[in-house]
C-alpha positions in Angstrom: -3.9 -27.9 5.8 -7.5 -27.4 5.3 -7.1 -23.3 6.5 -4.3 -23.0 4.4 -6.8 -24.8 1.6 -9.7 -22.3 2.5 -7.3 -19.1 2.9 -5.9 -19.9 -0.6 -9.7 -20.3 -2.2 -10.2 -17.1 -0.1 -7.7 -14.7 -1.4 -8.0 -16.0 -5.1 -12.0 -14.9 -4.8 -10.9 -12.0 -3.3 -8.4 -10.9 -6.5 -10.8 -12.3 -8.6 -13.6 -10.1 -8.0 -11.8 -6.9 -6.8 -10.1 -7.3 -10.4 -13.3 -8.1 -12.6 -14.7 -4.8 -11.0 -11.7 -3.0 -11.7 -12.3 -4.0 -15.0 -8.6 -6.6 -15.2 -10.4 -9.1 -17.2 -13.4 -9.8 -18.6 -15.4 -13.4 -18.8 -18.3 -13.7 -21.5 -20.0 -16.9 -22.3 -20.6 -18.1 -26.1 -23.3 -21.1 -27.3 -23.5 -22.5 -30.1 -24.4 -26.1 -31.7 -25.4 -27.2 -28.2 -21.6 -26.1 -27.0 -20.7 -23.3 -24.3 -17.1 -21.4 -24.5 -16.1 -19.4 -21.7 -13.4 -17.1 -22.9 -11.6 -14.5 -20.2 -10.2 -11.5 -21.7 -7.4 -9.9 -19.6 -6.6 -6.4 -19.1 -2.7 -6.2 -18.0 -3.1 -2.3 -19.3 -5.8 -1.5 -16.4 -4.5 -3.1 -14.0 -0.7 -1.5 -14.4 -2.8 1.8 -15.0 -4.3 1.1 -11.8 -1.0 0.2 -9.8 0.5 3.3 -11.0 -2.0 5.4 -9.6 -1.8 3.9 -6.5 1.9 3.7 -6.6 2.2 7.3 -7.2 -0.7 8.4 -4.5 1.5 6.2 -2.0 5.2 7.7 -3.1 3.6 11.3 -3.3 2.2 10.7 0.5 5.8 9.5 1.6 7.4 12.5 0.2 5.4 14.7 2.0 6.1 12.8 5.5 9.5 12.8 4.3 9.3 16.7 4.1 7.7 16.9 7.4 10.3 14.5 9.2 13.1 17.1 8.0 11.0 19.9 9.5 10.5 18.1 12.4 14.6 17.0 12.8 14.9 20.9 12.7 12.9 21.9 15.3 14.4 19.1 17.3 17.8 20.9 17.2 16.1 24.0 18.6 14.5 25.0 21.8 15.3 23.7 25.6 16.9 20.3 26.2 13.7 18.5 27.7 11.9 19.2 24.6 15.0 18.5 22.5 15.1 14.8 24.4 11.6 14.4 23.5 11.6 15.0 19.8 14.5 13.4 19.2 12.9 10.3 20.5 10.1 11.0 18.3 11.9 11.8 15.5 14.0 8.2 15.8 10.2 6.8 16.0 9.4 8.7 13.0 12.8 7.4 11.0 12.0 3.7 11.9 8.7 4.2 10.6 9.7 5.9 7.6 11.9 3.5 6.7 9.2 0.0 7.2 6.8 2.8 4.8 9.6 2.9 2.3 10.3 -0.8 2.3 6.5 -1.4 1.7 6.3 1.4 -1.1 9.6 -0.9 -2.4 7.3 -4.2 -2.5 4.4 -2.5 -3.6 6.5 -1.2 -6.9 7.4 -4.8 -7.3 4.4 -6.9 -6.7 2.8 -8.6 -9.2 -1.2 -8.8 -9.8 -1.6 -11.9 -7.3 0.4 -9.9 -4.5 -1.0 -6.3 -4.9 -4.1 -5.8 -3.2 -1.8 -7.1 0.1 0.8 -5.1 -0.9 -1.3 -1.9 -1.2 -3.1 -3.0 2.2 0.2 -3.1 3.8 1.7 0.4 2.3 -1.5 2.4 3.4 -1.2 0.8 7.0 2.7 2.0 7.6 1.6 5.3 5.9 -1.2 5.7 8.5 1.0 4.7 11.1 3.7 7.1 10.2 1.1 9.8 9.8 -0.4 8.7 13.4 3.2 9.2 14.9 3.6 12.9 13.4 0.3 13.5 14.5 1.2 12.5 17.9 4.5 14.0 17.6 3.0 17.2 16.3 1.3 17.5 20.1 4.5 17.7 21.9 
């Protein structure tokens, strides 16, 4: 219970401060007659500004691999039938990934502001990972 406790404080810092540099919110301090007020302003329009960039950055990254899977289904259909075998297996690879990258750019669309930072974290790694697999794919 207590690492759940400390994970919790954990992430919450986390947002906190990734959004107060990102300029989310804002806290200021005002005294007066012996009496402090902390106010915190919120900026939803930054932080769906934000999103959006990164949203787009993402789907634009995904198209392209999606452009490159075609390309790569088509050269599978070509050429001897030991090389055939092997990129069709890498092209099924490919697919599987493509589709867990498009499931996370899904959730990444929908997240809200206390799920987005693991959201993104989680797009970029299947996006790497499909981009690993061309890569290696790309060397047969």
């Amino acid at each position: 219970m207590r690492v759940l406790l400390f994970l919790l404080v954990v992430a919450v810092a986390l947002v906190a401060g990734i959004g107060y540099q990102r300029g989310w919110f804002e806290v200021s301090s005002v005294n007066d007659d012996g009496h402090s007020r902390i106010s915190v302003d919120v900026n939803k329009d930054q932080w769906r500004k934000d999103r959006d960039a990164v949203y787009q950055q993402a789907r634009d990254r995904l198209k392209d691999m999606e452009h490159r899977l075609d390309e790569l289904r088509a050269r599978a259909k070509q050429g001897d039938s030991g090389a055939r075998h092997q990129l069709n297996e890498a092209v099924e690879d490919l697919n599987r990934k493509f589709q867990a990258a498009r499931q996370e750019l899904n959730e990444l669309e929908h997240s809200g502001a206390e799920h987005w930072e693991a959201a993104k974290t989680r797009v970029n790694r299947s996006l790497d990972d499909l981009k690993n697999g061309f890569d290696k794919a790309g060397s047969r």
